[in-house]
C-alpha positions as CSV (number, residue, x, y, z in Angstrom):
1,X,6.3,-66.7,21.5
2,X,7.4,-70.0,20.5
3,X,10.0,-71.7,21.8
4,X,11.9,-73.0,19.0
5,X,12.4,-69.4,18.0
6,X,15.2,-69.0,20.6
7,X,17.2,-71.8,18.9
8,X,16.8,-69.9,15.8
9,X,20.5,-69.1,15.2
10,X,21.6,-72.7,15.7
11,X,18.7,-74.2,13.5
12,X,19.4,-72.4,10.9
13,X,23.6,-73.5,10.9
14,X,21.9,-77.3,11.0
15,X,20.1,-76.5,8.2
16,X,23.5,-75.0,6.5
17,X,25.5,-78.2,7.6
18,X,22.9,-80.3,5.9
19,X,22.6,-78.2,2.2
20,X,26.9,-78.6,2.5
21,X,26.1,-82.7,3.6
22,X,24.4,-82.9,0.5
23,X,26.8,-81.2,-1.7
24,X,29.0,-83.4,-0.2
25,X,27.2,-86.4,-1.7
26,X,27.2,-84.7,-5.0
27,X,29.8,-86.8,-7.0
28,X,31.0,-83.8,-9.2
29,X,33.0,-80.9,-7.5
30,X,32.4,-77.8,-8.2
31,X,34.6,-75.2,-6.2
32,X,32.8,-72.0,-7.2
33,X,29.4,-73.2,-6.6
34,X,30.4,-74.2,-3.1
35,X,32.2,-71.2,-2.4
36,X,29.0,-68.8,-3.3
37,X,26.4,-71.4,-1.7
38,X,28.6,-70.9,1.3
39,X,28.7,-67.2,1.0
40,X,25.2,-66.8,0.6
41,X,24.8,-68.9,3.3
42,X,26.6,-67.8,6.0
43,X,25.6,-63.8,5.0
44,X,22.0,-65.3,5.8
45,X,23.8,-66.3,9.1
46,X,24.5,-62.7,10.5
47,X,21.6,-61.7,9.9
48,X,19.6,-64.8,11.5
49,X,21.8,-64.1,14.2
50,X,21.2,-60.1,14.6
51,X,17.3,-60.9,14.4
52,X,17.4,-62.9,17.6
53,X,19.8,-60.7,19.1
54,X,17.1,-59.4,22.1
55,X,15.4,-63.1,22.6
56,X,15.4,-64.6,25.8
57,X,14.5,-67.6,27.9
58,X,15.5,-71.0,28.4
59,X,15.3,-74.3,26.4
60,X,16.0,-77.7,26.9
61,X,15.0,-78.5,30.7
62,X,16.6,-75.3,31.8
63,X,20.0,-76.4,30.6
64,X,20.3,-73.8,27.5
65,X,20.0,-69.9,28.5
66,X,19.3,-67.3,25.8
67,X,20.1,-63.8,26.9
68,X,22.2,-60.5,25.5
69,X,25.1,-62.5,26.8
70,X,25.0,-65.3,24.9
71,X,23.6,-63.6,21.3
72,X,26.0,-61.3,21.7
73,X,28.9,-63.6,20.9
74,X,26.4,-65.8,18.8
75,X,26.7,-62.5,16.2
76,X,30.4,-62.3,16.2
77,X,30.3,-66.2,15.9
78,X,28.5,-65.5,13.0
79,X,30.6,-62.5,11.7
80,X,33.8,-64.8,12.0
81,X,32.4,-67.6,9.7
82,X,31.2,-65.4,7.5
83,X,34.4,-63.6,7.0
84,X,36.4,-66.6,7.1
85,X,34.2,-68.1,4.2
86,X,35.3,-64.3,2.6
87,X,38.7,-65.7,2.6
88,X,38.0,-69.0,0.5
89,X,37.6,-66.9,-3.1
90,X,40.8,-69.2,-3.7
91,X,41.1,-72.4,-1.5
92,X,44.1,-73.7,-3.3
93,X,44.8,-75.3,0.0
94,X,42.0,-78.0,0.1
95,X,41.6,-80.3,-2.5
96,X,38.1,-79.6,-4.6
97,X,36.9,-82.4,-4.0
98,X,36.9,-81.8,-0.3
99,X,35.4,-78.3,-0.3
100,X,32.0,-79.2,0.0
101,X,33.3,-81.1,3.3
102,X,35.2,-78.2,4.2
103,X,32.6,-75.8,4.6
104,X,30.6,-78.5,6.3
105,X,33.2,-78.7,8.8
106,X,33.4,-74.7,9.6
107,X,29.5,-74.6,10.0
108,X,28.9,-78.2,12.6
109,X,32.1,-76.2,14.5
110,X,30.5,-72.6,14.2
111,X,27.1,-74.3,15.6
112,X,29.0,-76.0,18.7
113,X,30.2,-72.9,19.7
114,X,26.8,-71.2,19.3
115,X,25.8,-74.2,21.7
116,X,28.9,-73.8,23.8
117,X,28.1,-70.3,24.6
118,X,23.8,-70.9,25.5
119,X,24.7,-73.7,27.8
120,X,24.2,-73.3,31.1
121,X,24.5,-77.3,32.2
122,X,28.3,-78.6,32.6
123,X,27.7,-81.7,30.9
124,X,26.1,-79.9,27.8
125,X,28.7,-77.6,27.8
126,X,31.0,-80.8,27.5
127,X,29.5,-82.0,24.5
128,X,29.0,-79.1,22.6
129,X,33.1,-78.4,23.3
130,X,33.8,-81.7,22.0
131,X,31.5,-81.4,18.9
132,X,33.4,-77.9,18.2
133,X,36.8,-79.7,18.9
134,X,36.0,-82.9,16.5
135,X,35.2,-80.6,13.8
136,X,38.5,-78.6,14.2
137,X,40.0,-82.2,14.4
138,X,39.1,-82.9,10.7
139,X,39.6,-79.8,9.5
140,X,43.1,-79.6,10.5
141,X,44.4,-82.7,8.0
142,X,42.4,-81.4,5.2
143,X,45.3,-79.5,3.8
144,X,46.6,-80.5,0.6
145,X,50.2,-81.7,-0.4
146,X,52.0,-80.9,3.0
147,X,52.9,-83.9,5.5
148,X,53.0,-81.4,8.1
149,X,48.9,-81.2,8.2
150,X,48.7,-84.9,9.5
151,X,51.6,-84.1,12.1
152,X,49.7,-81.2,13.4
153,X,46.4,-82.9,13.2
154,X,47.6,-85.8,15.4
155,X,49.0,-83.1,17.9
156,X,45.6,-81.2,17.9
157,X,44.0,-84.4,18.8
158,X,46.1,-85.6,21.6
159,X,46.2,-82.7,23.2
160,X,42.7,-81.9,22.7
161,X,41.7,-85.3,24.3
162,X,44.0,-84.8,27.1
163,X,42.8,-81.5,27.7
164,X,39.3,-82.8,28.1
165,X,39.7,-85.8,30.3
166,X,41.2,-83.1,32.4
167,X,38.3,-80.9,32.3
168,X,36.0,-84.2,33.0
169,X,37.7,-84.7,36.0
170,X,37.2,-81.0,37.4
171,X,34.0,-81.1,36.6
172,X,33.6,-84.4,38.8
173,X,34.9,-82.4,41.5
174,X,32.5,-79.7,41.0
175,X,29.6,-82.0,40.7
176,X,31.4,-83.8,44.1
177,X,31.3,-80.5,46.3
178,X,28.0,-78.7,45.0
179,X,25.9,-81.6,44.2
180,X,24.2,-80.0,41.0
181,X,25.3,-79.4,37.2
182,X,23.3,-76.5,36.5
183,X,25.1,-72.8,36.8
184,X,22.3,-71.2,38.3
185,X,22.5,-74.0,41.1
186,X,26.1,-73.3,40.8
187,X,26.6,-69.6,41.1
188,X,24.5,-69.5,44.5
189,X,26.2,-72.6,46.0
190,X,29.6,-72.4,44.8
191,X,30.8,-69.0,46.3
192,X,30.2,-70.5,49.4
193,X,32.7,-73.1,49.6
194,X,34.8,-71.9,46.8
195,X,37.6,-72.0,49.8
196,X,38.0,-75.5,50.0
197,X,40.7,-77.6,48.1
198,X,38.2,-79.7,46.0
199,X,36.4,-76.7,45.0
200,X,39.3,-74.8,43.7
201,X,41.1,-78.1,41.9
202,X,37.7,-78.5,40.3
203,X,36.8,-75.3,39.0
204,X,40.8,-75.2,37.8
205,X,40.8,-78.6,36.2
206,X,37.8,-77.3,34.5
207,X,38.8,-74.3,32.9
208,X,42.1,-75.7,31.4
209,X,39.7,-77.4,29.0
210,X,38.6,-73.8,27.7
211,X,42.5,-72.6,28.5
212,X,43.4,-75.4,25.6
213,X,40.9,-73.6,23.3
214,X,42.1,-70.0,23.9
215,X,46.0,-71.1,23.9
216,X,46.6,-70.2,27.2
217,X,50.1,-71.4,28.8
218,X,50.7,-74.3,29.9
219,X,47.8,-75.4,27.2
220,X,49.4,-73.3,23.8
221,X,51.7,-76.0,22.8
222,X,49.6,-77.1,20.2
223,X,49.1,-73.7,18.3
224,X,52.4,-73.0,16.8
225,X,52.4,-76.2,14.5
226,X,48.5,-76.3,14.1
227,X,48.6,-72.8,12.5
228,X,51.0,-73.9,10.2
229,X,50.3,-77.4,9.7
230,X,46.8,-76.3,8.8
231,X,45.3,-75.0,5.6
232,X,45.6,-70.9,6.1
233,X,41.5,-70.7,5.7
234,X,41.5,-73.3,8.5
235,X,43.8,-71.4,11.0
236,X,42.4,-68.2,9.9
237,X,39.3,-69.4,11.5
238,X,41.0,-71.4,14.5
239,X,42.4,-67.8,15.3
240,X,39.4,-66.1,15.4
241,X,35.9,-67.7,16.0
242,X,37.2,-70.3,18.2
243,X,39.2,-67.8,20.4
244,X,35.6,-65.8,20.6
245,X,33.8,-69.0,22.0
246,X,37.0,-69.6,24.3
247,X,36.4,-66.0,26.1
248,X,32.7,-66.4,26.5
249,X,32.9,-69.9,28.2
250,X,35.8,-68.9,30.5
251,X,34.0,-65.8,31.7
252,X,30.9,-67.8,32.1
253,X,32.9,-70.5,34.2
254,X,35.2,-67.8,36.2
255,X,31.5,-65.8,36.8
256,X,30.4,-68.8,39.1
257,X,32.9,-68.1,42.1
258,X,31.6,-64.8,42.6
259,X,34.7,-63.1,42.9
260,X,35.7,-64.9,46.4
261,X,38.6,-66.9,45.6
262,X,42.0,-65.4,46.3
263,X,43.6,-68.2,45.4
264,X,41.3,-68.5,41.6
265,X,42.6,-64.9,41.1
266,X,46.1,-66.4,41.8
267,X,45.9,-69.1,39.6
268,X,44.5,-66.4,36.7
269,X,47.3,-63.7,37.3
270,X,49.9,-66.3,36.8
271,X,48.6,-68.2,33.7
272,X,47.9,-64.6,32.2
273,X,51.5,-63.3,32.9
274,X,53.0,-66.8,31.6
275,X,51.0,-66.4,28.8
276,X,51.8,-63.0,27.6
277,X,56.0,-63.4,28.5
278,X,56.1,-66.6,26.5
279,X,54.4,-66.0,23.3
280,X,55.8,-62.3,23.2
281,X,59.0,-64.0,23.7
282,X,59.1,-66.5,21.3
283,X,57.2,-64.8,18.6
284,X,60.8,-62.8,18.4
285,X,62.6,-65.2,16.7
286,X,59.7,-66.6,14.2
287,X,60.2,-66.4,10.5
288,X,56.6,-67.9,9.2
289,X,53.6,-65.5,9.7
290,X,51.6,-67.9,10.8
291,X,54.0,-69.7,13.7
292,X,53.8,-65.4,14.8
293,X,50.3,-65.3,14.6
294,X,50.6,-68.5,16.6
295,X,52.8,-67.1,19.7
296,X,50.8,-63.7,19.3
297,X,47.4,-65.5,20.0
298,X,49.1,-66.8,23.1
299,X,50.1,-64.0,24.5
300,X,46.7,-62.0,23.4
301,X,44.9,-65.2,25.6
302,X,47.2,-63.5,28.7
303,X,45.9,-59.6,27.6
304,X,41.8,-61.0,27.8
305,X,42.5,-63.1,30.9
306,X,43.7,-59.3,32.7
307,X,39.8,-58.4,32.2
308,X,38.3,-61.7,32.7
309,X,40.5,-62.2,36.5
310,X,38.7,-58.5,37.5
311,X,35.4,-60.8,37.9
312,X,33.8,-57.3,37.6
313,X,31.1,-55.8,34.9
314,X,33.9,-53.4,33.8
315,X,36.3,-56.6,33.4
316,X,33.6,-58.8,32.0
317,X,33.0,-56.1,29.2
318,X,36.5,-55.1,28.5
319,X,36.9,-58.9,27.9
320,X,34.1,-59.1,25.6
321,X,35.2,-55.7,23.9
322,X,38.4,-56.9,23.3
323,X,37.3,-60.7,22.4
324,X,35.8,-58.6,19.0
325,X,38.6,-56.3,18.4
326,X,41.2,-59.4,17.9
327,X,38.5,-61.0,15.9
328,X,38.8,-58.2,13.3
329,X,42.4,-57.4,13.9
330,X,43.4,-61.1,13.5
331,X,41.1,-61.9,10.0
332,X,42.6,-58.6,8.4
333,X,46.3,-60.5,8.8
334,X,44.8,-63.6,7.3
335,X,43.2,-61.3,4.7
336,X,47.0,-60.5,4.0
337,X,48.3,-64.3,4.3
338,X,45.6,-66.0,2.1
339,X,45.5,-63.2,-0.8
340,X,49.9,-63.1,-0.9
341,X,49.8,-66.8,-0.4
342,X,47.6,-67.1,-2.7
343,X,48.3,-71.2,-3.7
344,X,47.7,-72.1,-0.4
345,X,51.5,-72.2,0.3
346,X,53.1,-71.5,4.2
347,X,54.1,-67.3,3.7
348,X,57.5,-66.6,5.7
349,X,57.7,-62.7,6.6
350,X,60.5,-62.0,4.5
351,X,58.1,-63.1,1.4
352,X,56.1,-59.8,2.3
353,X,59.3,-58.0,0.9
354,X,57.7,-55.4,-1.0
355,X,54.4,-55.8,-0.8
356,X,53.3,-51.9,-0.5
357,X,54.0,-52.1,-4.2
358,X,52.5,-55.2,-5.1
359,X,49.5,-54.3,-3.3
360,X,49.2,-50.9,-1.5
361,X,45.7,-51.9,0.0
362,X,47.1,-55.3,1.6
363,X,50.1,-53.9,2.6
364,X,48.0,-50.9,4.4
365,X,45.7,-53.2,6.0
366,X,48.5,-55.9,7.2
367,X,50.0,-52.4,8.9
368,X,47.0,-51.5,10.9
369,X,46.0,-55.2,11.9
370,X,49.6,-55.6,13.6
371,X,49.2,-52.1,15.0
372,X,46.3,-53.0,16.2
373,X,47.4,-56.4,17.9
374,X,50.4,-54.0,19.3
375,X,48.0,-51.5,20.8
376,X,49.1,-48.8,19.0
377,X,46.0,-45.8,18.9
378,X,43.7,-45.0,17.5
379,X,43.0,-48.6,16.6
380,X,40.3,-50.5,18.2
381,X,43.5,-52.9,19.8
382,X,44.3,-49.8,21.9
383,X,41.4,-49.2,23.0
384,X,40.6,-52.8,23.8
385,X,44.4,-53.2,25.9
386,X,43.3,-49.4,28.2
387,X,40.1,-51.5,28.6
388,X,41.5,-54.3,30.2
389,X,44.5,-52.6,31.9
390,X,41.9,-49.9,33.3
391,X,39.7,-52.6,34.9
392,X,42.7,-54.1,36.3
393,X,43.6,-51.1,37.7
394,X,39.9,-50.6,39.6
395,X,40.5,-54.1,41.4
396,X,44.0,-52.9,42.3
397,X,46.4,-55.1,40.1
398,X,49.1,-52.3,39.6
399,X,52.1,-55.2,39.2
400,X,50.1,-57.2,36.8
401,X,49.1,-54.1,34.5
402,X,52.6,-52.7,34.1
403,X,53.9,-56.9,33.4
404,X,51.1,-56.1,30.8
405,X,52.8,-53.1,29.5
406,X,55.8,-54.3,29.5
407,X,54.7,-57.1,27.6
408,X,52.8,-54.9,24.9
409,X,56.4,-53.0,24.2
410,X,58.2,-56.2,23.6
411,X,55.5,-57.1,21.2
412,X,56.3,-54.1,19.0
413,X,59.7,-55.7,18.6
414,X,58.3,-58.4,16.4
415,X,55.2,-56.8,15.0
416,X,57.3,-54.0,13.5
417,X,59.4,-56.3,11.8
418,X,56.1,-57.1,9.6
419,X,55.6,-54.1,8.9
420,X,59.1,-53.4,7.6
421,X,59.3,-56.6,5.7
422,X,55.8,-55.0,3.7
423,X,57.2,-51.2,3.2
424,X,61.0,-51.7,3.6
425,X,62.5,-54.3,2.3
426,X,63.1,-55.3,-1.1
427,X,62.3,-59.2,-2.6
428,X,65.2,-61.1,-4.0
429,X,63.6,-60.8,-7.7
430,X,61.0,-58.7,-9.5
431,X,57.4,-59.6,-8.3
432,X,54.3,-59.3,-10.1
433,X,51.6,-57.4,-8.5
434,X,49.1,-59.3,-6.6
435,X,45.6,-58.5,-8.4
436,X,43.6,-58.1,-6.0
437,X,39.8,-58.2,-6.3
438,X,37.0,-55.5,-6.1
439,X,35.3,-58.1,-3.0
440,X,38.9,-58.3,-1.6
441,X,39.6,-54.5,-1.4
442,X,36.3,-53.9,0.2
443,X,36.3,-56.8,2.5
444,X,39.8,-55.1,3.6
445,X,38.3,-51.7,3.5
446,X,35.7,-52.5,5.5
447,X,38.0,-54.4,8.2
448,X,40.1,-51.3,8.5
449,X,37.5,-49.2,9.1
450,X,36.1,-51.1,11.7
451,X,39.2,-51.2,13.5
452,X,39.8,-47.5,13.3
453,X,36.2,-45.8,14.0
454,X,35.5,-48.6,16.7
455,X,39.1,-47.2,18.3
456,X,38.4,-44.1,18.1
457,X,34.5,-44.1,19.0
458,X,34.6,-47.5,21.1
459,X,31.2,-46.0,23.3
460,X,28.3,-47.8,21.2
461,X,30.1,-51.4,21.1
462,X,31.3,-51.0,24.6
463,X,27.7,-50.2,25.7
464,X,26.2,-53.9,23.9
465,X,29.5,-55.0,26.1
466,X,28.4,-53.6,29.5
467,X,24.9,-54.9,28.7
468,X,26.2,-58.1,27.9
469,X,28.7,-58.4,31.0
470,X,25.7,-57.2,33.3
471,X,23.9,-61.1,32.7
472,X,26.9,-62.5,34.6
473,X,26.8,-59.9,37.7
């Protein structure tokens, strides 16, 4: 077999950013001929991406892995940017002109996080997290007509950067005590002196890079005003794909102490608990959707980190399990925000006052997505939270499961007041009914599905999961 096959999945994006470079170049814009060259696309994506699922080997001096692991987040990558692209039927947030630039942007990000999760060298996994980060960078100011999109892009940025040169310097460290850069050098060296100080600071240091990506506390300060300073396309995908690359790196990372570090299971337990109080917390007392879906996003980062601080298959693949659950649980709310908010507009919670009459189908699926992200059965959320709590449980983590629970009640608190803004309350003045597309109803159809068969019958997804987890064991 040839090698260039393995790199299939991320050739094939290249060759997607480069038909949306040349659009780019194309003096004349034309919004529905980049939204369906984009759609076609990225369908063609999935199923590059589901072709090469089985591949393996290694490319690139040994420095770029393909295995189950890897391809298994490559095809949610690729389900996220396709579905996100779903979302764009009317992308009154990003002036036409910049669309063909838009969808350039989603792809060079959606093909550093293909990288990000393949790489198994710590300096390639720095570049391919900076390429993803730079791309998010210039997608954030894109938005049209709000002076709030610059504000948030310029917090992105700094924190972003400051986030890395904190990473760079843990990864000095690592490279200090273990003399290598590869994670296969890494795994078999780094269990053995995970004990000492420099060891522990560097492996920490490095992780808060991929803690800035996933929102975890102390890093989430930038997610509240990004998902609303943002167009809602552009946090729709912020919330979803990236998160997905986020969980796969940190497990990879988290994988190479070998579960002998008290004090990295320490360090895990408290960021997730942090996590989980402060965004359930704060998400109380939010009035914009997308400032909740913010804080909620935070305090799902605490829920995967349960799974991913087992360091155990069952953890690894409750982790992976779940990563997939919020990715369809989160893009069904943004299903709701873009099609309501449909001018590209910010969309406060009270604005979904009666929205079960304006649109029964939204207004169904915004009531199972929050359900879901609440971990009310039989949604796949649920089952994705008994996951994680039940591996927690195996490694003995009793006090940190029942913070957990805790945590998950308080979250009803705010996601129930969504759901009685949609079915309960009444707006201010007579609204027209949303019309909402044949594509659009099936697109939510088929999210809602997912998320209640996959809750229900979790067994075949969980099994790709465990076979998945096993390549970091």
């Amino acid at each position: 077999m040839m090698k260039w096959i393995l790199f299939l999945p991320e050739l094939y994006c290249l060759l997607m950013a480069a038909v949306f470079f040349g659009l780019a170049m194309i003096g004349r814009p034309n919004p529905r001929r980049d939204y369906f060259a984009a759609l076609f696309l990225t369908g063609v994506s999935i199923v590059v991406c589901l072709a090469c699922v089985r591949l393996e080997g290694t490319l690139f001096f040994e420095a770029y892995r393909v295995d189950l692991f890897s391809q298994v987040f490559k095809v949610m990558l690729g389900m996220g940017l396709f579905l996100v692209v779903c979302l764009c039927t009317e992308l009154n947030g990003i002036e036409e002109r910049h669309h063909p630039e838009f969808y350039l942007f989603l792809t060079t990000c959606t093909l550093a996080m293909m990288m990000l999760v393949s790489s198994v060298e710590l300096l390639t996994i720095y570049v391919a997290l900076e390429l993803s980060s730079y791309s998010l960078y210039i997608l954030v100011p894109l938005r049209r007509g709000h002076g709030i999109d610059v504000e948030a892009g310029v917090k992105y940025l700094m924190v972003g950067a400051s986030a890395s040169a904190v990473m760079l310097f843990g990864l000095s460290y690592i490279f200090g005590v273990t003399h290598t850069t590869y994670i296969v050098e890494l795994i078999r060296v780094l269990p053995g002196v995970i004990t000492t100080p420099a060891a522990i600071v560097g492996l920490v240091l490095t992780l808060s890079g991929f803690f800035f990506k996933l929102a975890v506390f102390p890093f989430h300060f930038w997610a509240p005003d990004v998902y609303q300073g943002a167009a809602n396309q552009v946090t729709a995908y912020i919330a979803t794909a990236s998160k997905v690359a986020a969980v796969a790196i940190i497990m990879r990372m988290v994988a190479l102490s070998g579960g002998g570090s008290t004090y990295l299971v320490h360090v895990l337990v408290t960021l997730s608990i942090a996590s989980m109080t402060l965004g359930n917390l704060v998400a109380i007392v939010q009035k914009d959707m997308k400032r909740l879906l913010a804080y909620s996003s935070i305090s799902h980062a605490g829920y995967v980190l349960i799974g991913i601080l087992s360091m155990s298959q069952t953890g690894y693949a409750s982790a992976i399990f779940y990563a997939l659950a919020y990715l369809v649980m989160n893009l069904c709310c943004f299903l709701v925000v873009v099609k309501v908010a449909y001018d590209g507009s910010d969309l406060k919670i009270a604005q979904l006052a009666g929205l079960h009459r304006r649109s029964p189908m939204l207004a169904m699926a915004l009531m199972l997505a929050v359900f879901g992200l609440a971990g009310i059965p039989p949604t796949i959320g649920f089952t994705g939270k008994f996951l994680v709590f039940a591996a927690a449980m195996e490694k003995g983590y009793v006090t940190l499961v029942i913070i957990a629970m805790i945590n998950a009640t308080i979250s009803l608190y705010y996601y129930i007041l969504v759901v009685k803004a949609a079915y309960l309350l009444e707006p201010d003045e007579e609204m027209d009914r949303l019309a909402v597309s044949m594509p659009t109803k099936l697109l939510a159809g088929a999210l809602v599905t997912v998320m209640v068969v996959f809750g229900i019958f979790p067994h075949h997804l969980l099994e790709v999961a465990r076979a998945a987890a096993r390549i970091l064991m």
